[in-house]
C-alpha positions as CSV (number, residue, x, y, z in Angstrom):
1,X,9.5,39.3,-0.9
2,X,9.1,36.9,-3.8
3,X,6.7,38.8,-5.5
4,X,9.4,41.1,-6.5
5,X,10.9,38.1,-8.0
6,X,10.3,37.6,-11.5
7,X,10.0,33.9,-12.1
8,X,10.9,32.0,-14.9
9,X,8.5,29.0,-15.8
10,X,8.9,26.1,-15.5
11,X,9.5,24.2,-19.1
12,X,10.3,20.9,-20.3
13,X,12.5,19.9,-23.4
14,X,13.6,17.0,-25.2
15,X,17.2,15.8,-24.9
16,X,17.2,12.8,-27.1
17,X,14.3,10.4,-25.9
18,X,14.1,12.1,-22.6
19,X,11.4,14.9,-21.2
20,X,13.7,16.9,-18.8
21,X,12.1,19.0,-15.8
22,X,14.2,22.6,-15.5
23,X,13.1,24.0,-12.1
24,X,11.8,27.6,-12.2
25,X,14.4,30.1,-10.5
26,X,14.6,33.9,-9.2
27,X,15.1,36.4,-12.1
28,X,18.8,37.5,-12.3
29,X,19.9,40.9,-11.9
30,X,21.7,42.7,-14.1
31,X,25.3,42.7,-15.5
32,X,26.0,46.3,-14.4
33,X,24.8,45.6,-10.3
34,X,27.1,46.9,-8.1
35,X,28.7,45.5,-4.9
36,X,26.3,46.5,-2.9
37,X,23.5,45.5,-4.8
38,X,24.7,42.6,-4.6
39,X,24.6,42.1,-0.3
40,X,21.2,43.9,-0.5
41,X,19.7,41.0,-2.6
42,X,21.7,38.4,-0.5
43,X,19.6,39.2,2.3
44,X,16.3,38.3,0.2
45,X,17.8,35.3,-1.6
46,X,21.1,34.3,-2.7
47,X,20.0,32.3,-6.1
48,X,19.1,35.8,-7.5
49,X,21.9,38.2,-6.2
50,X,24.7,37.3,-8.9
51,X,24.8,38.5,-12.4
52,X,24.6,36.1,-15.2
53,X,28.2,37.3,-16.2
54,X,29.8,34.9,-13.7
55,X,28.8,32.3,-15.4
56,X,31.6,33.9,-17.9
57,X,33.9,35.3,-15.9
58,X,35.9,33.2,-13.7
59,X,36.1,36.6,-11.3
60,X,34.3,39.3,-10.8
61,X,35.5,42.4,-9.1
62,X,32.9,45.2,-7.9
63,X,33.1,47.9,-4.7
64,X,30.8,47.9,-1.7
65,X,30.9,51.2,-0.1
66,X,34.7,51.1,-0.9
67,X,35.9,48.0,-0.1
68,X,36.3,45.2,-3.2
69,X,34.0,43.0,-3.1
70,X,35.3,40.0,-5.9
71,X,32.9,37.2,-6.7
72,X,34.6,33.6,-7.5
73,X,32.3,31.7,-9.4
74,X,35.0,29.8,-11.7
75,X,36.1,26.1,-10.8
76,X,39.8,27.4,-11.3
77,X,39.3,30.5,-9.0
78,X,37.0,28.4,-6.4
79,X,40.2,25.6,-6.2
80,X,42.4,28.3,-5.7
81,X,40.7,30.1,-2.5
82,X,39.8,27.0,-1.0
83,X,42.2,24.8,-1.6
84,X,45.7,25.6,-3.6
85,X,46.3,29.1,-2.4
86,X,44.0,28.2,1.2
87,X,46.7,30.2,3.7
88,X,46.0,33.4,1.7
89,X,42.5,33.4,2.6
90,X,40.4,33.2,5.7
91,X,36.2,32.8,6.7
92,X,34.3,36.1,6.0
93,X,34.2,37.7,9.8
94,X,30.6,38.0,8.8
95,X,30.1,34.4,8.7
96,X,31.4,34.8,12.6
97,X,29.1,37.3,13.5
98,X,26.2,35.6,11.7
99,X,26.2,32.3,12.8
100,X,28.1,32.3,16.4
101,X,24.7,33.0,18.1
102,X,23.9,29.2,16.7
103,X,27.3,27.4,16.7
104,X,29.2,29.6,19.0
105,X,32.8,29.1,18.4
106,X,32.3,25.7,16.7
107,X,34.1,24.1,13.6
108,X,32.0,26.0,11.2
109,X,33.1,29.6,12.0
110,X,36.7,28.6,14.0
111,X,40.0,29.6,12.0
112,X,43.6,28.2,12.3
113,X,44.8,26.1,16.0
114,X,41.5,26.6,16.9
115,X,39.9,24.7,13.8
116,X,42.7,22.8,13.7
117,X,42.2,20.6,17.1
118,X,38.6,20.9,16.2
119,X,38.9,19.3,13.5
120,X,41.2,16.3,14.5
121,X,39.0,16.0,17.7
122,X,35.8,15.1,15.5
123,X,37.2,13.3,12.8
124,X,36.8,9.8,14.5
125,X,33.1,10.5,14.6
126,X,33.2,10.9,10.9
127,X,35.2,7.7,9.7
128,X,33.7,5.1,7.2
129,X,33.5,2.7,10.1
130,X,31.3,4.5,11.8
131,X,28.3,4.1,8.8
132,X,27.2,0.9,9.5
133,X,26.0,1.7,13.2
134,X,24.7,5.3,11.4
135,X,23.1,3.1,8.6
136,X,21.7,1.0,11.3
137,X,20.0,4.3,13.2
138,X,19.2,6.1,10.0
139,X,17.2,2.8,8.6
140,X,15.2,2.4,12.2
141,X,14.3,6.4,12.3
142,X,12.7,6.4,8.6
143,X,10.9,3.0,9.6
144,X,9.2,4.9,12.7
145,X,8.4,7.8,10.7
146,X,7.8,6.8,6.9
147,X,5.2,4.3,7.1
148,X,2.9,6.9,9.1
149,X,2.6,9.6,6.6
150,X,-0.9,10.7,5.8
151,X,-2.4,9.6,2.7
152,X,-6.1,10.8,3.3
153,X,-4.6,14.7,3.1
154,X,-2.1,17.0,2.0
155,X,1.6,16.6,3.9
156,X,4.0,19.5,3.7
157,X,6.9,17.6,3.1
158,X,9.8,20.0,3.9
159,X,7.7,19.6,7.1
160,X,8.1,16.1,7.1
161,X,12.1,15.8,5.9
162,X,12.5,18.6,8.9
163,X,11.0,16.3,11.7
164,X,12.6,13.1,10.0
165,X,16.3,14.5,9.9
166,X,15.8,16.2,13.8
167,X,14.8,12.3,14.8
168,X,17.8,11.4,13.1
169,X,19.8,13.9,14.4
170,X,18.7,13.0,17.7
171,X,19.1,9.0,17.5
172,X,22.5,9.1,15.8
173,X,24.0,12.6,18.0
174,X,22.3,11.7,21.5
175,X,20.9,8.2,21.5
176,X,17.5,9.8,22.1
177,X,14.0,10.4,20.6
178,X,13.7,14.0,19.8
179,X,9.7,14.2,21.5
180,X,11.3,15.8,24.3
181,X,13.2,18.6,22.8
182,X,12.3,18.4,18.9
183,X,9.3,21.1,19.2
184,X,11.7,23.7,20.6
185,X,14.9,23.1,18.7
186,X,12.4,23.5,15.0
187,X,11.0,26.2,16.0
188,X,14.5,28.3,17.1
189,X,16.4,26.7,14.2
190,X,13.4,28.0,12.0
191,X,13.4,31.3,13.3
192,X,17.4,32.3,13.4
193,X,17.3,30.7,9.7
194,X,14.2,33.6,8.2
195,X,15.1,36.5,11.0
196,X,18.5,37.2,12.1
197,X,20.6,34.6,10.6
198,X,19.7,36.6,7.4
199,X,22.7,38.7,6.5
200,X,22.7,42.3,6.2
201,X,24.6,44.9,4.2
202,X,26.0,46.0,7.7
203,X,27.3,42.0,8.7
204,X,29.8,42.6,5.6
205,X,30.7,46.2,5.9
206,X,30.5,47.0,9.6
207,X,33.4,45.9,11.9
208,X,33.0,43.5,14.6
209,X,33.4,46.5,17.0
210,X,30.5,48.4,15.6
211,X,27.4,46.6,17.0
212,X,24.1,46.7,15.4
213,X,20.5,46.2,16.8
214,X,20.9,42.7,14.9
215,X,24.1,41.5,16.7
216,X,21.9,42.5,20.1
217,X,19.0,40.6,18.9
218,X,21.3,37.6,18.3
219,X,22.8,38.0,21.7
220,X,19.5,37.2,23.3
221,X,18.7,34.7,21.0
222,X,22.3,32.8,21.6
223,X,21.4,32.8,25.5
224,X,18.3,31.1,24.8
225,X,19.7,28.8,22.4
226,X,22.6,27.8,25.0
227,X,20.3,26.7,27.5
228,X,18.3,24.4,25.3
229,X,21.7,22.9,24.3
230,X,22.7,22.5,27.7
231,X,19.3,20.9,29.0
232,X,19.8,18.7,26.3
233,X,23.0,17.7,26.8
234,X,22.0,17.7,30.3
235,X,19.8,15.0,29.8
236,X,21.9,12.5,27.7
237,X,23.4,10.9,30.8
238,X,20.8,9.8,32.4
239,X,21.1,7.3,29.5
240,X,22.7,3.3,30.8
241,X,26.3,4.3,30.6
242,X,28.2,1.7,28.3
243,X,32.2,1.2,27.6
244,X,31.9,2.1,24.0
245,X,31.0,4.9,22.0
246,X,27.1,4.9,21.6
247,X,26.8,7.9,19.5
248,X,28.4,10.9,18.2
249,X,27.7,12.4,21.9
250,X,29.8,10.1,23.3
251,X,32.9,10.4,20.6
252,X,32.7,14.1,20.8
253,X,33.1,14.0,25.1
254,X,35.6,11.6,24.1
255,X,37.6,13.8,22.2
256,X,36.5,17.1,24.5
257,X,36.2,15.7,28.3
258,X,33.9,17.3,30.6
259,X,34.7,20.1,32.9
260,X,33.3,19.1,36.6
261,X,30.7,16.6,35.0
262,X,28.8,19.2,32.7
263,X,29.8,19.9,29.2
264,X,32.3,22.0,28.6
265,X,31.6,25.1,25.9
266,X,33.4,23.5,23.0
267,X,31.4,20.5,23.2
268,X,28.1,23.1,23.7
269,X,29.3,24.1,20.4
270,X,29.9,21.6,18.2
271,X,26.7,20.0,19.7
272,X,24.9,22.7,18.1
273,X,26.9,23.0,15.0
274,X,25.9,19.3,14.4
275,X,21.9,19.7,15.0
276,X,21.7,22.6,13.0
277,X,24.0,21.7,9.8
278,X,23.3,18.0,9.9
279,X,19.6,18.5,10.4
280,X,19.2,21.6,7.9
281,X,21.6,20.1,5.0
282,X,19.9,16.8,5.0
283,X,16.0,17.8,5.7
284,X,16.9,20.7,2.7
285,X,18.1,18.5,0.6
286,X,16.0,15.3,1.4
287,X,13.2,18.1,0.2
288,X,14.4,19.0,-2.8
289,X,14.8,15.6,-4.2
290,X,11.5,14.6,-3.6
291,X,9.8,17.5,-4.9
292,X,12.6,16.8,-8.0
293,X,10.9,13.6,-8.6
294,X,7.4,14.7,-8.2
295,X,8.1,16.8,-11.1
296,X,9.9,13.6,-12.8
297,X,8.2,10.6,-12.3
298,X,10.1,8.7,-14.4
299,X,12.4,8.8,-12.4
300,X,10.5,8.4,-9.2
301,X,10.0,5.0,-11.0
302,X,13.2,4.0,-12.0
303,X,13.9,4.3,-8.9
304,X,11.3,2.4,-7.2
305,X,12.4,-0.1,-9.5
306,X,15.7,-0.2,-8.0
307,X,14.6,-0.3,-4.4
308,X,11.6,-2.9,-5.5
309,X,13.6,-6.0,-3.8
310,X,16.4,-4.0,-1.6
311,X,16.1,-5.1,1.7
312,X,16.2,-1.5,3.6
313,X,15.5,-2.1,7.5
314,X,18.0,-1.4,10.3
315,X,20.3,-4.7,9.8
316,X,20.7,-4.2,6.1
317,X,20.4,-0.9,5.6
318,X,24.4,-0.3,5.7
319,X,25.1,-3.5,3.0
320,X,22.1,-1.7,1.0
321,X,24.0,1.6,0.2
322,X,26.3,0.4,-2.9
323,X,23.0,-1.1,-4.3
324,X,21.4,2.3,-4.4
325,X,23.0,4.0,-7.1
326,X,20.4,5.5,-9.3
327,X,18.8,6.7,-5.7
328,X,22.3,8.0,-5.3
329,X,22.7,9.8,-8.5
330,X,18.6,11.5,-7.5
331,X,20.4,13.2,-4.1
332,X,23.5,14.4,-6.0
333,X,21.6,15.8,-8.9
334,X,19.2,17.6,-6.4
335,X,22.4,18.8,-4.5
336,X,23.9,20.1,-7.8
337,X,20.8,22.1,-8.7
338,X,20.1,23.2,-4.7
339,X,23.1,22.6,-2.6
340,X,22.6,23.6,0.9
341,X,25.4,25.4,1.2
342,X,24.5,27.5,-1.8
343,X,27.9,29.9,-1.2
344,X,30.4,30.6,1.3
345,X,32.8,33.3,1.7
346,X,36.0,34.3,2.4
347,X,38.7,37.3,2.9
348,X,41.7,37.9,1.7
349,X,44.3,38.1,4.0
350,X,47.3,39.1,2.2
351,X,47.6,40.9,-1.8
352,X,47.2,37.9,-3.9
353,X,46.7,36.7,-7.6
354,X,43.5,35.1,-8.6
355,X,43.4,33.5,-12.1
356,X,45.5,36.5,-13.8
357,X,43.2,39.2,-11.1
358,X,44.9,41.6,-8.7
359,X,43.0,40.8,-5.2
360,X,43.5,43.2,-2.5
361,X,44.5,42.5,1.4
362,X,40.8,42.7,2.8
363,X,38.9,42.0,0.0
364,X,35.4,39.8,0.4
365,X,35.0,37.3,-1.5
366,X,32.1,35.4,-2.3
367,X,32.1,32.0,-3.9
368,X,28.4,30.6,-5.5
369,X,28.4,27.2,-5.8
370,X,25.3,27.3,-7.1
371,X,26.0,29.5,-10.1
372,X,29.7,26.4,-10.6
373,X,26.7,24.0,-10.4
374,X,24.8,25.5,-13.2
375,X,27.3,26.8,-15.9
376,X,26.3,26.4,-19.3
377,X,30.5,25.8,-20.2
378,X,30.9,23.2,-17.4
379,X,27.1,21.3,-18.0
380,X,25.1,19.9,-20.6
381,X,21.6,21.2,-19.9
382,X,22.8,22.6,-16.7
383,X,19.2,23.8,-15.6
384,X,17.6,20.2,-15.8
385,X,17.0,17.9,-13.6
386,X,19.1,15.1,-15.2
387,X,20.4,12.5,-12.3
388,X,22.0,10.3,-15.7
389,X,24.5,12.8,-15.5
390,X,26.0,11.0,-12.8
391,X,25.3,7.3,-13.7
392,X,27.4,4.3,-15.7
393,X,30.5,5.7,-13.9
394,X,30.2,9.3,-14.9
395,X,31.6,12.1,-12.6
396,X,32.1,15.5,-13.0
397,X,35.4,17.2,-13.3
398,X,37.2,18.3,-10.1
399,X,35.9,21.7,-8.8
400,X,33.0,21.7,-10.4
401,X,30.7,20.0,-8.3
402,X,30.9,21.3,-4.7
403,X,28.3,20.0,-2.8
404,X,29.8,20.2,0.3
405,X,32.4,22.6,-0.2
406,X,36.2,21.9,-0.7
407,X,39.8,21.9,0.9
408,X,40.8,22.1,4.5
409,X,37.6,22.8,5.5
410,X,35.1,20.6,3.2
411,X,32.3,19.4,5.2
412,X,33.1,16.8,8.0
413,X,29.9,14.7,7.9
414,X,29.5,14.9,4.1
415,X,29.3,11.1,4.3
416,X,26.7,10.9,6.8
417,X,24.7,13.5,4.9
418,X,24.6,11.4,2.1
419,X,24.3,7.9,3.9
420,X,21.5,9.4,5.2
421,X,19.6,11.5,2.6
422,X,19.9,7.8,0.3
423,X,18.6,5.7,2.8
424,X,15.4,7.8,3.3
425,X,14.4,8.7,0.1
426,X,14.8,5.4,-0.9
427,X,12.8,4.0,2.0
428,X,10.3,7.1,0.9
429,X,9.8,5.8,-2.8
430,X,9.8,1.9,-1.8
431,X,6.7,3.1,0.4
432,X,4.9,5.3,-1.8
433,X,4.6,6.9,-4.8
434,X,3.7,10.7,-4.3
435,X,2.8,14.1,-6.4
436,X,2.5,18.0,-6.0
437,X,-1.4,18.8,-4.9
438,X,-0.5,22.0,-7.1
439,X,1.9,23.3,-10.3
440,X,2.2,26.4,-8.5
441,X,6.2,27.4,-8.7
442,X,8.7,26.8,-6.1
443,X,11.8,29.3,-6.0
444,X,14.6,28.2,-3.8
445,X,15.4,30.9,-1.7
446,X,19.0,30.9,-0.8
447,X,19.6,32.7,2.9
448,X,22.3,30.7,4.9
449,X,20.6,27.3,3.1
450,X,18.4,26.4,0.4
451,X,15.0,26.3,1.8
452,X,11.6,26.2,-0.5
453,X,9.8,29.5,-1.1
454,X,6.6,28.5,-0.3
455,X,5.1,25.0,1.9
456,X,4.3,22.4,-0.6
457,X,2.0,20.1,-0.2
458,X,2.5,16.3,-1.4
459,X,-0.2,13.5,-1.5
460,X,1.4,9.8,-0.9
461,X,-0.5,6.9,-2.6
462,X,0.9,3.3,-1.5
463,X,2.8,1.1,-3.7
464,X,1.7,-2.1,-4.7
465,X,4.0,-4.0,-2.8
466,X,6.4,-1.8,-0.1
467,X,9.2,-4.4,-0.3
C-alpha cells in the first residue's frame, strides 16, 4: 500500500548552528476529504488520513454515512474529551470490537465500575517503588541481549527492539525467559497488528450486533490467543513460590485471586493487555529512537558521551536513570514525532459543547496525537528531530504533548515504558555506535501503533571503550 503514498523527502535545515533531521512522512490528503475518507485511509495508515487543516482547526466536523464524525486535534479540545469534560464521553465501541480478540475485557477497552476496579487493582504494580526491582530486570535483559548483536551483517533492528522488549516483558511480568513462548506470542501479536487488528470502515459504522467476516476471523483468532495466555500463565507457578511479590504476575493475582488454582479471566486479560501494550509501545518506540539517531549522529554522540562513565548493569541501573537526561530527552523526542499510540477515540455520549462546536449524542470522535505533536502553532520546527527541545528544564505546555494519553485513563505503565526504553538505548549507544545500510525512506505507518513501513537494516560497530 505505500506505493500509493506520496513521500515527502527527507531534508535537512539549519536552525542556528545545528543540521536538523525532518523524517520523511505519508502525503496528506486533502482539505475537502470526507468522513469516510477519512476511516478508509485509517485502515492503510493513520499518519496520512487527516487533512492538514487540523493543524488549524481545533475541531473538525465531517459525516460518515450519516453519522458525525468530529476530529479533535487541538490541545484545548483534546483536554476537554479526556480530561475536563471526561463523563460526557466514552471509548469508541470500535476500539471494543477491535482489540477484545487481544485484551479481552481488560483495562484498555473496559468503561466505568468495570475500569474503575481495574484500575485500582493494578495500580500497585505501577508505583515509583516498584522501578528499582524493574530497573534491576530491565538492566540484566539488555545485558543478555545487547552485547550479542551481529556486527559481521545487517540486523533488522525493529527485529531486535521486538525480541528485547518480549524478554523484558517476560522477566519483569512472569519472572521467566521468553525462549519458551516468545516465538509464538511475536508471531500472533504481529499478525493481529497487520490483519485484523486493522480497522475497517465497518468497525466504526456497523453496530456491535451486525457481525462481519472480520469480527469471525477475530473470534478464532481470540481462542487461539487465550490458550497461549493460559499455558503461559499456566506455567508461571511452577516457579519457587516466595512471600513477596516477584513480578507484576504476582501483584496482579494479588489484586485478582485465582478461581480454583487457575487464573481467573480478568487476570487472562490484563495478562495480555500487558504483553501486547508494554511489549509493542516500548519495542515501537525503542525503534524509532534509534533509527532517529542513525539519521543524527550528533546526537548518537552526545549521547554516548553522557553514558561514557554511567555505570548501567543490574545494581545501578535504577540510581542511573536521573543521570540520563539527554538519553531521556532522545525517547521523548522520538515519542513526540512517533507516539505509539498515534490516536485514540472516543463517543459522545450526551449533546455537548466542544471549544464553541455543537457535538451530537453519538458522534465519533477521533483525537491524533500525532498531528498535537507536530503543529506548526504549538512547535518550533515541529517536523525535526530536535531532543534540545526538551533539555535545560524545558517542557512543553500541558496538552500538548500526549505521549501516553491523558486523564482518567492515561497509560498505567507510562513510567515503566519509559524506565525501560532509557535504560536500553542507553545500554545500546554505550555498546555501539550504528548506521542505516541504506537512505531508502521509512514512513511510519500508523494502524493500532506506530510500526516502520519497511525492515531496516542497521550495522553496529563497537565503541572504543563500552563503559
Amino acid at each position: 500500500m505505500f506505493h500509493r503514498l506520496a513521500v515527502h523527502s527527507i531534508s535537512r535545515y539549519f536552525a542556528g548552528m545545528a543540521v536538523l533531521f525532518s523524517p520523511p512522512m505519508p502525503q496528506l490528503p486533502p482539505d475537502d476529504i470526507t468522513g469516510l475518507g477519512v476511516l478508509f485511509r485509517l485502515k492503510q495508515n493513520g499518519f496520512g488520513a487527516f487533512p492538514a487543516r487540523c493543524f488549524h482547526e481545533p475541531v473538525l466536523s465531517l459525516r460518515a454515512l450519516g453519522r458525525p464524525l468530529v476530529v479533535a486535534a487541538g490541545p484545548e479540545a483534546i483536554k476537554a474529551v479526556l480530561s475536563t469534560d471526561a463523563p460526557s464521553f466514552q471509548r469508541l465501541r470500535m476500539g471494543r470490537r477491535v482489540l477484545s480478540p487481544i485484551v479481552g475485557e481488560g483495562i484498555l477497552v473496559s468503561e466505568g465500575a468495570v475500569w474503575r476496579r481495574q484500575r485500582k487493582a493494578m495500580a500497585p504494580a505501577f508505583t515509583p517503588r516498584t522501578v528499582p526491582t524493574l530497573a534491576r530486570h530491565i538492566a540484566a535483559c539488555a545485558d543478555m541481549t545487547l552485547p550479542r548483536v551481529s556486527m559481521e551483517k545487517p540486523v533488522d533492528v525493529f527485529s531486535l527492539t521486538q525480541t528485547l522488549a518480549l524478554d523484558i516483558a517476560a522477566v519483569t511480568m512472569f519472572s521467566m525467559t521468553s525462549e519458551t513462548f516468545g516465538t509464538q506470542l511475536r508471531t500472533m501479536v504481529t499478525s493481529f497488528m497487520s490483519g485484523i487488528g486493522q480497522p475497517r470502515p465497518a468497525d466504526f459504522l456497523l453496530p456491535p450486533s451486525v457481525p462481519t467476516l472480520t469480527d469471525w476471523r477475530r473470534k478464532r483468532f481470540r481462542r487461539r490467543w487465550v490458550a497461549l495466555i493460559e499455558a503461559i500463565i499456566a506455567e508461571r507457578p511452577k516457579i519457587g513460590a516466595q512471600d513477596d511479590a516477584r513480578d507484576l504476575f504476582d501483584l496482579l493475582m494479588q489484586a485478582f485471586g485465582e478461581e480454583d488454582g487457575i487464573a481467573g479471566q480478568a487476570v487472562v486479560d490484563e495478562v495480555a493487555t500487558m504483553i501486547v501494550a508494554g511489549h509493542e509501545t516500548t519495542a515501537t518506540a525503542l525503534f524509532w529512537a534509534v533509527w532517529l539517531l542513525a539519521n543524527a549522529p550528533d546526537w548518537q554522540d552526545t549521547i554516548a558521551e553522557e553514558v561514557h562513565s554511567i555505570d548501567l548493569s543490574s545494581d545501578h541501573a535504577a540510581a542511573a536513570l536521573p543521570k540520563l537526561t539527554v538519553t531521556t530527552a532522545v525517547v521523548r523526542e522520538a515519542l513526540r514525532l512517533f507516539p505509539p499510540a498515534f490516536m485514540t477515540g472516543r463517543e459522545a455520549v450526551s449533546d455537548v459543547e466542544l471549544c464553541g462546536r455543537s457535538i451530537p449524542s453519538g458522534a465519533m470522535m477521533l483525537l491524533p496525537f500525532w498531528m498535537l505533536h507536530r503543529n506548526p502553532e504549538l512547535w518550533e520546527n515541529p517536523a525535526a528531530f530536535d531532543p534540545g527541545r526538551f533539555l535545560n528544564g524545558k517542557e512543553p505546555e500541558r496538552f500538548t504533548f500526549l505521549p501516553f494519553g491523558a486523564g482518567p485513563h492515561v497509560c498505567i505503565g507510562a513510567q515503566l515504558a519509559m524506565t525501560e526504553a532509557v535504560l536500553v538505548l542507553a545500554r545500546l549507544v554505550q555498546l555501539y555506535r550504528f548506521t542505516a545500510v541504506d537512505d531508502e525512506p521509512v514512513l511510519p505507518v500508523g494502524v493500532l501503533s506506530t510500526r516502520p513501513s519497511r525492515s531496516v537494516p542497521f550495522r553496529f560497530f563497537p565503541r572504543r571503550s563500552n563503559g
